[in-house]
N, C-alpha and C positions, 0 to 999 in steps of 0.2 A: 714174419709175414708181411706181404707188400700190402703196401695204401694204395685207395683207389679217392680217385678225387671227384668230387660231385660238387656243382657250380651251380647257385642258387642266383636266378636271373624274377623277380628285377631288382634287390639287391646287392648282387656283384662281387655275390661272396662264397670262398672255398672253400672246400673243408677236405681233409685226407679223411678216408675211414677203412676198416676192414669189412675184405669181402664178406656179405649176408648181412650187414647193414643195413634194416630200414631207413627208407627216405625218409622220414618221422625222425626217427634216432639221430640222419645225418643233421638236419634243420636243427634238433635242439644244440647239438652239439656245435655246429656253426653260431647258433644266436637268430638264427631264423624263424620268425613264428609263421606254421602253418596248424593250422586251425583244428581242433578236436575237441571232440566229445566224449566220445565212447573210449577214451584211452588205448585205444589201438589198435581195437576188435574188429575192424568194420564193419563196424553198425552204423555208424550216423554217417557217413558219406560227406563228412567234412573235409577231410584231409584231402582233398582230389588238386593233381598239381599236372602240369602239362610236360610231357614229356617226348620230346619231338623224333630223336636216335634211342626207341629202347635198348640197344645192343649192349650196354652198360648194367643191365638189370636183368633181373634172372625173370624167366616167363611167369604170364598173370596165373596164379594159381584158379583153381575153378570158383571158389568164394567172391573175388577180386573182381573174375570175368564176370557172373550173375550181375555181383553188386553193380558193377559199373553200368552195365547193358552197353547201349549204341554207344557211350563214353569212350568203351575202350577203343574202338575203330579211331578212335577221333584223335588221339594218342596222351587220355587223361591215364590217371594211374593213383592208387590210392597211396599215397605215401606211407601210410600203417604197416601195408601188405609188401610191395615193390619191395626188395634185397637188391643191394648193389654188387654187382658181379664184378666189376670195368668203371672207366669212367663215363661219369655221364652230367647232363647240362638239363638242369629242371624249372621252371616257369613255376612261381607257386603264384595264383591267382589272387588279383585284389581283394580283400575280406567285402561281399557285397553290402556290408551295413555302412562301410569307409566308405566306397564308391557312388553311393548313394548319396552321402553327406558330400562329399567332394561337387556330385552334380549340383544338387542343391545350392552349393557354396558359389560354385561359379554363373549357375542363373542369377542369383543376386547381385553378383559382382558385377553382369554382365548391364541386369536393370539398372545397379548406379551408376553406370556408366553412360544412362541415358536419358539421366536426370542434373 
């Protein structure tokens, strides 16, 4: 059975998997952490990662599409749900509790800079 390769951007890292692979699945098995809760059910709508060519992935199932709403237009995609058909190139988004600290960090750095 052939591997299909999915590239976790902004990490920079690949991974071969077989087809019907959740993006979930692909991430742990790269060393990728995208974010959960609900272990895979989509329920908590943590796992959402941006997916810019879905032609690599098999279509949003109807659960996927509800959960997401206006999301999916936008080319977010639930990693739990999403099966890898092809290859494909996925954006997992910065954890907003990091990126929040990181603002924070750089305001301060920014004030002692002008002191």
């Amino acid at each position: 059975m052939s591997q299909m390769e999915v590239h976790f951007w902004p990490d920079d890292k690949k991974i071969g998997v077989r087809p019907g692979t959740t993006l979930l699945d692909a991430g742990r098995k790269a060393k990728v952490h995208i974010r959960t809760r609900c272990g895979g059910k989509a329920a908590c709508l943590m796992c959402k990662v941006i997916v810019q060519d879905s032609s690599g992935l098999a279509p949003m199932n109807v659960n996927e599409r509800l959960k997401l709403g206006s999301h999916a237009d936008e080319g977010y995609r639930l990693a739990c749900q999403a099966r890898v058909t092809g290859s494909v190139q996925v954006t997992v988004p910065e954890d907003p509790l990091k990126a929040a600290i990181r603002a924070q960090l750089a305001r301060q750095a920014a004030e002692d800079d002008l002191f």
